[in-house]
N, C-alpha and C positions, 0 to 999 in steps of 0.2 A: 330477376330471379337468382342469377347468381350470386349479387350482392348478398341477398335475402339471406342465402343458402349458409354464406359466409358467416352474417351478426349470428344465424343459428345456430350457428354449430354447437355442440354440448361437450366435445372433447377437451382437452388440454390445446389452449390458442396457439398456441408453437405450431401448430398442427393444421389451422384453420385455414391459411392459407399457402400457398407455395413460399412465398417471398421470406416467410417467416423462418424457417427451418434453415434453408438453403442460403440465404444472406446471413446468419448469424454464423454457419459453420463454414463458411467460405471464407469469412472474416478471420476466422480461428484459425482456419488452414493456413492462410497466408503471411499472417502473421509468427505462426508457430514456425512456419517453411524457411521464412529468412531468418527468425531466430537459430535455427540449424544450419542455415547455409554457410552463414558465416565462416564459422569454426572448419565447414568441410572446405571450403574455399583455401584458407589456410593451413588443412593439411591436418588439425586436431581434432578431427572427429570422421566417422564417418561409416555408412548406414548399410545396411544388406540388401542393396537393391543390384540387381543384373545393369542397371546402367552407370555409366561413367557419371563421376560426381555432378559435372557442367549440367551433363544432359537431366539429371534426376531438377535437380534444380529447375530447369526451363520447363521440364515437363511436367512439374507439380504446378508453375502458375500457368503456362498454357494451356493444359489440358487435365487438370485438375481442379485451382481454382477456379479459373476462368468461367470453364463450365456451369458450374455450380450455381456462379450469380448468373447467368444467359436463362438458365432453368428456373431459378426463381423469379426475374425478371419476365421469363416465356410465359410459365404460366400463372401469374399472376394477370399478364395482358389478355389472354385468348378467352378465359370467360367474356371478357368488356368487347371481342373482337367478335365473337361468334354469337353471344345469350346464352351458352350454354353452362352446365354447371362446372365448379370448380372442383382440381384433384385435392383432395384435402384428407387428414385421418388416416387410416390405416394404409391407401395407397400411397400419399404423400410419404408416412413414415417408411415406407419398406422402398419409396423410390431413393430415399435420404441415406439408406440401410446400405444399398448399391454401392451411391458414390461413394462412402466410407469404407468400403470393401474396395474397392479401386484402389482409394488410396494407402491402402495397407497393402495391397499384394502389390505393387510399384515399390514401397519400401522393400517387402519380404522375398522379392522377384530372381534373389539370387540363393535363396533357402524353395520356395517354391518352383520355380521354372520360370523362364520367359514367355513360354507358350501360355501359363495358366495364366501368367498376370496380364497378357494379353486380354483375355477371356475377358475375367474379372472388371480390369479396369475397362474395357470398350462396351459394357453392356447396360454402363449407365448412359450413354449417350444414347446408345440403339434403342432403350425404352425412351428417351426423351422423344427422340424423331419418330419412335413409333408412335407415340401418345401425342405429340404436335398433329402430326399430321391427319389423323383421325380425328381431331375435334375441328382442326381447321377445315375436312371436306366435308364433313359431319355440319357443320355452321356454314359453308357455303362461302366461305370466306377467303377467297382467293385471291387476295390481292395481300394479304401476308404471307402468302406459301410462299415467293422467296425467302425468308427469314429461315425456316426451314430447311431449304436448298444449303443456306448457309450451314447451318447447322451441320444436315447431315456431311457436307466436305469436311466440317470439321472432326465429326469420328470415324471418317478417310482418314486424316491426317494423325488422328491418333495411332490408330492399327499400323498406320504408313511407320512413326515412330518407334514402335514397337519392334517393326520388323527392319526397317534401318540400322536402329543400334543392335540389332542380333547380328547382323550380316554384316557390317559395315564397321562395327565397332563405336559406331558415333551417328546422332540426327544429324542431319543437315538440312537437304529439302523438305522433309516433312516439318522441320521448326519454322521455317518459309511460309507453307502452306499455313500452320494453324497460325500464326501473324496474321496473313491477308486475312485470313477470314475474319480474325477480330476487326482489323482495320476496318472492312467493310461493313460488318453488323455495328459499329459506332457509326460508322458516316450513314448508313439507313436511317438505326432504328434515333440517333440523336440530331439528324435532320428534320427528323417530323415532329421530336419530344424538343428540342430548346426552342424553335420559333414559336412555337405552341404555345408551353407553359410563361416565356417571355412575353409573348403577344397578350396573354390573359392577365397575367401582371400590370403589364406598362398601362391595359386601359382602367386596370383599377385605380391607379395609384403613382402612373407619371407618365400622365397624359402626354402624344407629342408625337416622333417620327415612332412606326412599330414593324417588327421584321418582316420578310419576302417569305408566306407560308411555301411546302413541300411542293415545287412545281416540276418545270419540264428542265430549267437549268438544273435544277440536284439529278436528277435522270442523268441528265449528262456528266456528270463530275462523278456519278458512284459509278457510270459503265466506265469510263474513259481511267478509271480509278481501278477497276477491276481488271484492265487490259495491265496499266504500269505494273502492277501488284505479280499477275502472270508471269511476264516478263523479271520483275526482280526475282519468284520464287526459281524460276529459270536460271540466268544469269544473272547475278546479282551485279557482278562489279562490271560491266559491261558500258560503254559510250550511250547506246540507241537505248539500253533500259533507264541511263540517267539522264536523256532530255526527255525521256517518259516521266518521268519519277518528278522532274522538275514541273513539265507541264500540270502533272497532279499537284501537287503543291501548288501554285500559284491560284489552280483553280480551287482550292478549299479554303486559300486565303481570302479568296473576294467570297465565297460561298459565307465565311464565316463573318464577315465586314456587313453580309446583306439582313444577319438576323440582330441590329442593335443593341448586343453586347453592351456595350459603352455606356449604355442608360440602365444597366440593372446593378451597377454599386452597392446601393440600399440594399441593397438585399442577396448575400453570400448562396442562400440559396441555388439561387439564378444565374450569379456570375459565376459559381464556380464550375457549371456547366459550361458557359463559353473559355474558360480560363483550359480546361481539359481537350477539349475538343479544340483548341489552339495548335496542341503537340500533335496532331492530326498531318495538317499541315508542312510543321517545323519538323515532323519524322522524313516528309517525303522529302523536302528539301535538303534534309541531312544525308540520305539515301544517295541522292541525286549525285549529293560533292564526293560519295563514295565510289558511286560508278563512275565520275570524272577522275579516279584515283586521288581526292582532294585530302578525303576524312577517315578514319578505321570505319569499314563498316559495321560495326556496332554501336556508334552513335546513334545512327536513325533508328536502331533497334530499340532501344533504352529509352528516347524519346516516347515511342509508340508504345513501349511496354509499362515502362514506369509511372510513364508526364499520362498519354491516352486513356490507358488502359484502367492504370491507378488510379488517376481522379475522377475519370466518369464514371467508374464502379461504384467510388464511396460518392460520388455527388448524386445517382440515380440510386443508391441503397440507401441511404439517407432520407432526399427525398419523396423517395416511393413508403417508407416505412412509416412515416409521418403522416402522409397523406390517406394513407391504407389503412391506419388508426383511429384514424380520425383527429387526430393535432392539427395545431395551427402552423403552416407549412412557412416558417422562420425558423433560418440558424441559431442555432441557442449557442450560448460562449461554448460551450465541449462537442459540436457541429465543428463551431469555427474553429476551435482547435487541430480538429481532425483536418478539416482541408489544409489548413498550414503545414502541420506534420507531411501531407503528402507532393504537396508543392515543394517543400525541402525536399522530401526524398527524389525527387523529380529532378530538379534541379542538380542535383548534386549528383546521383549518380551518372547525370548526362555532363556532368564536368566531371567527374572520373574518367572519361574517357577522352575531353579534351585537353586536360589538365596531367598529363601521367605523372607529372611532379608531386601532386599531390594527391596519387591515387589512392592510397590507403586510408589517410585521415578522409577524404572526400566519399568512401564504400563504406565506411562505419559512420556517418552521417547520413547517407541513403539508407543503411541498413535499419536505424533509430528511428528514423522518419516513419519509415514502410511499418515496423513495427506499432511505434506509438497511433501509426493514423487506425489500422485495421486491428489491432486490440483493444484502442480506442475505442472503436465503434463497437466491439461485441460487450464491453463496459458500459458503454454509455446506452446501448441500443437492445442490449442482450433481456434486459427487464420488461421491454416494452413488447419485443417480438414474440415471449414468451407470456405475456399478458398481463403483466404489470407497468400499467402506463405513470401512475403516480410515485414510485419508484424510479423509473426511468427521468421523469422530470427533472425529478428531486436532482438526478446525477448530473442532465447536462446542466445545469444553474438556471433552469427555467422560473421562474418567480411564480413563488404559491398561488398568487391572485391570477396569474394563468394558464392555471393548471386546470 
């Protein structure tokens, strides 16, 4: 039925489904955000918001972008989790109305107040976890209400930011917080989605060994994940939080070896879901040599933010908008472009910071990457979400015959 609800709808298709709205202007956002950061990074330019430049930056892709795709992502899934129908149309646009309001009064926050931008920007999360959480009890569907749980820490950790940099003059633990929680809504919700969609591949199409589906070992890796994560938001540069930090790491390395990765080449789709969820890993081990006083700790940050964050955004916005269209779920060349673009920016801003030598040329290469991938996609993706699928084609280089 809620499928149903969906092909029905009579609106403008932007509108018809969550993923639609919310992954196109999240795309926008983050892409426009490093466009700007830049220049403020440098000292020529910069913007009327009550927060310090670092912090306005962190806190437009942590708790602005970020959001935005978790939302489209959330409820895109809870009709398929519950049977219930989908928010779509008038709620959908006034819930889209929110986060756009957020992000403006975080700009405006030093013309407005900090209190009001408070308000503003946290009450798009508070409808989100309100409207989760009522279709999930509403559906009976409890065994995704941690995802939720996640959630709502995460607009804890906004409000937390908010009132941080008031008092304090700067984030700190609450940039902490909203981290872990991305951390751990990738290691969930992309435990159960890459053996999955892997495992359905490999029996089509390359027959042969196929991954270890969502068992009691991932149980283990996401608690024992969530203990390290505590602990770093805690102390971060700390001994006992970095053989925590290391034990996690090691355990998403074999977590990530058990779903056969290795066998989905053929297909960008597929790999650039394990390729993302690699930096998962390679963050906590980065963390690790930090709390050993090995590395700056901002390494394992940049890892998790840029390598994790970034690629599994656009490799689950990607593939969910494909597949929610009803296309053939294959990277088209301007797919494949997009993942490359963010693999560089990945790469490189994570040797900005091991490389100080070459920190400047190495941030204007991150910054190009981030850019080209998530403007990329609201180009290549923006026609299709909005309801022109043969337009959209036309743009990644998909070949007329099909189309």
């Amino acid at each position: 039925m809620a499928g149903a609800r969906s092909r029905n709808f009579q609106g403008w298709p932007l509108f018809a489904n969550s993923f639609r709205p919310f992954f196109l202007f999240a795309a926008i956002q983050a892409g426009l955000s490093i466009l700007v950061w830049l220049p403020m990074f440098y000292g020529e330019l910069s913007v009327t918001s009550a927060f310090a430049p670092r912090d306005w930056h962190i806190h437009e892709m942590l708790y602005g972008f970020l959001p935005a795709v978790i939302t489209g992502f959330l409820f895109t899934a809870i009709p398929n989790w519950t049977g219930r129908l989908p928010i779509q149309g008038t709620s959908l646009g006034a819930l889209l109305v929110v986060w756009l309001a957020g992000r403006a009064a975080v700009m405006l926050s030093a013309e407005i107040g900090w209190a009001s931008a408070l308000v503003i920007d946290a009450a798009f999360l508070a409808l989100v976890v309100a409207a989760a959480t009522r279709e999930i009890i509403a559906g009976g569907n409890w065994r995704n209400l941690p995802v939720v749980v996640l959630v709502l820490v995460l607009l804890s950790g906004n409000v937390a930011f908010h009132l941080e940099a008031h008092v304090e003059g700067a984030a700190d633990v609450s940039i902490r917080v909203g981290i872990s929680v991305v951390m751990l809504l990738i290691s969930l919700i992309g435990g159960r989605i890459i053996p999955s969609f892997t495992r359905n591949w490999l029996v089509k199409f390359n027959g042969g060994r196929l991954p270890v589906p969502f068992g009691r070992f991932d149980g283990v890796v996401i608690g024992l994940s969530a203990l390290a994560l505590i602990a770093w938001t805690v102390t971060p540069l700390n001994m006992i939080t970095g053989v925590a930090m290391a034990f996690a790491g090691i355990l998403h390395l074999v977590r990530l070896a058990r779903w056969a990765g290795d066998r989905t080449a053929r297909e960008r789709l597929l790999l650039i879901l394990h390729v993302g969820y690699a930096f998962i890993p390679l963050g906590f081990l980065l963390n690790a040599l930090a709390g050993f006083g090995l590395l700056p700790p901002s390494a394992g940050i940049h890892a998790w933010m840029t390598g994790a964050a970034g690629i599994m955004t656009l490799a689950v916005m990607t593939r969910a908008s494909l597949g929610h269209t009803g296309q053939t779920l294959t990277a088209s060349p301007a797919t494949q472009a997009i993942y490359v673009a963010i693999i560089v920016a990945a790469l490189a801003r994570l040797g900005a910071v091991l490389l100080p030598a070459h920190n400047d040329a190495l941030l204007h290469i991150a910054a190009c990457g981030w850019i080209v991938a998530f403007l990329g996609f609201a180009a290549a993706f923006g026609p299709l979400l909005a309801g022109n699928p043969r337009r959209a084609l036309a743009i990644m280089g998909v070949p007329a015959s099909a189309r």
